[in-house]
C-alpha positions in Angstrom: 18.5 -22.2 2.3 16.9 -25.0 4.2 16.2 -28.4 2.1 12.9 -29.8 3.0 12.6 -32.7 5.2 10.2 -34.7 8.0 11.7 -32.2 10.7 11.1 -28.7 9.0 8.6 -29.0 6.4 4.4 -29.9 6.3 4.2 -30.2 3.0 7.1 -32.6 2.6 5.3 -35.1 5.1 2.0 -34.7 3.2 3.6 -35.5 0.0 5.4 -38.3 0.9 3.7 -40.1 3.9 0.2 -39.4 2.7 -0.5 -43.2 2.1 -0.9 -42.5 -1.6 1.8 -43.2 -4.5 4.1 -40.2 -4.5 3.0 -38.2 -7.4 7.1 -36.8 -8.4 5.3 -34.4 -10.8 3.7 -32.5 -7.3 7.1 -32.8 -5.6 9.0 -31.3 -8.2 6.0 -28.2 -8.5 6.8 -28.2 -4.5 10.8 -27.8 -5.0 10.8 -25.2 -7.7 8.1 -23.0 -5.2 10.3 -23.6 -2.5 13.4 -22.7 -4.5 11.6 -19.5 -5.6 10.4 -18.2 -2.6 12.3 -14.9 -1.5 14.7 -15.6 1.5 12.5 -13.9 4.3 9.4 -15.7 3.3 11.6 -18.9 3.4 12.5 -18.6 6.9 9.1 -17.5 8.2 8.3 -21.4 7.0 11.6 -23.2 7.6 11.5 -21.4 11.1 11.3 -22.7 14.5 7.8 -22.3 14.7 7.4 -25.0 12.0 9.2 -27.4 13.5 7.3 -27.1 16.8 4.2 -27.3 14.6 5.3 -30.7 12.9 6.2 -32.1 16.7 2.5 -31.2 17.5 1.0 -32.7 14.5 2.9 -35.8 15.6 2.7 -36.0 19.1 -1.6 -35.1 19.1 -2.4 -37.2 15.5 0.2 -39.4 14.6 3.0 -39.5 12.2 1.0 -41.9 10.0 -0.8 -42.0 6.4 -4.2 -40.8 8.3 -2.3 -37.8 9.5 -0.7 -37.0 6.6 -3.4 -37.8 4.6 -6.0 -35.2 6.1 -3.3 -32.2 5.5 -2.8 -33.4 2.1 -6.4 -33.2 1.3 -7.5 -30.1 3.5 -4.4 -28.0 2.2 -1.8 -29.2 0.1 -4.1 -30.3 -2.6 -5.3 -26.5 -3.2 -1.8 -25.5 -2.7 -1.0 -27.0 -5.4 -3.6 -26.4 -7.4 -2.7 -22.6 -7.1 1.3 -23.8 -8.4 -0.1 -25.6 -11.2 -2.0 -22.2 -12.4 1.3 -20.8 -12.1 -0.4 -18.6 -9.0 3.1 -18.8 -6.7 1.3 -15.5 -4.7 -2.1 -17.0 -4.0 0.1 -20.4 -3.3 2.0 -18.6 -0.3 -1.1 -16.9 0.8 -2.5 -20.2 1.1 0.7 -22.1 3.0 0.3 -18.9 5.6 -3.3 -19.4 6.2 -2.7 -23.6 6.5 0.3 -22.6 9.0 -1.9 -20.4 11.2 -5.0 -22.5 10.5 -3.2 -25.8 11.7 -1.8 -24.0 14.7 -4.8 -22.8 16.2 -6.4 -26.8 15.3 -3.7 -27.9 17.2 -4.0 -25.5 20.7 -8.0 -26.4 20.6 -7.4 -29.9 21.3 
């Protein structure tokens, strides 16, 4: 199982480069949905695709605060709002749409 990191992982660069105070409460919501997730879902995310999706982010908007910023606030914030319901389904539902939603932002620019 892949750890998260700047390379593989969206939501580890919007909670932790976000420009805000890292909120260690969120991360460790993050960890234990990532260490729950069943092993095919966990590669459709920590996949290839993902990693060529992070390069994009950076390369078109910056690996800065703004950047991660906007994705914390258009996605990651009602991510975890499904975790802390204790909605890990609606949660996954939502990191697919952001994936596909952020890639097709991305090829329209």
């Amino acid at each position: 199982m892949s750890l998260s990191n700047e390379q593989n992982c969206i939501f580890f660069n919007a909670l932790i480069k976000n420009g805000a105070p890292v909120v260690i409460a969120d991360v460790k919501l993050f960890q234990e949905f990532r260490d729950s997730i069943p092993p095919n879902l966990h590669e459709e995310y920590y996949n290839e695709k993902t990693g060529n999706l992070l390069t994009k982010i950076k390369n078109k908007r910056g690996d800065n605060s703004e950047t991660w910023n906007h994705y914390y606030t258009t996605y990651i914030t009602d991510i975890l709002s499904s975790l802390k319901q204790k909605n890990s389904q609606e949660a996954t539902e939502k990191v697919r749409s952001m994936l596909i939603k952020i890639e097709e932002e991305l090829e329209g620019e």
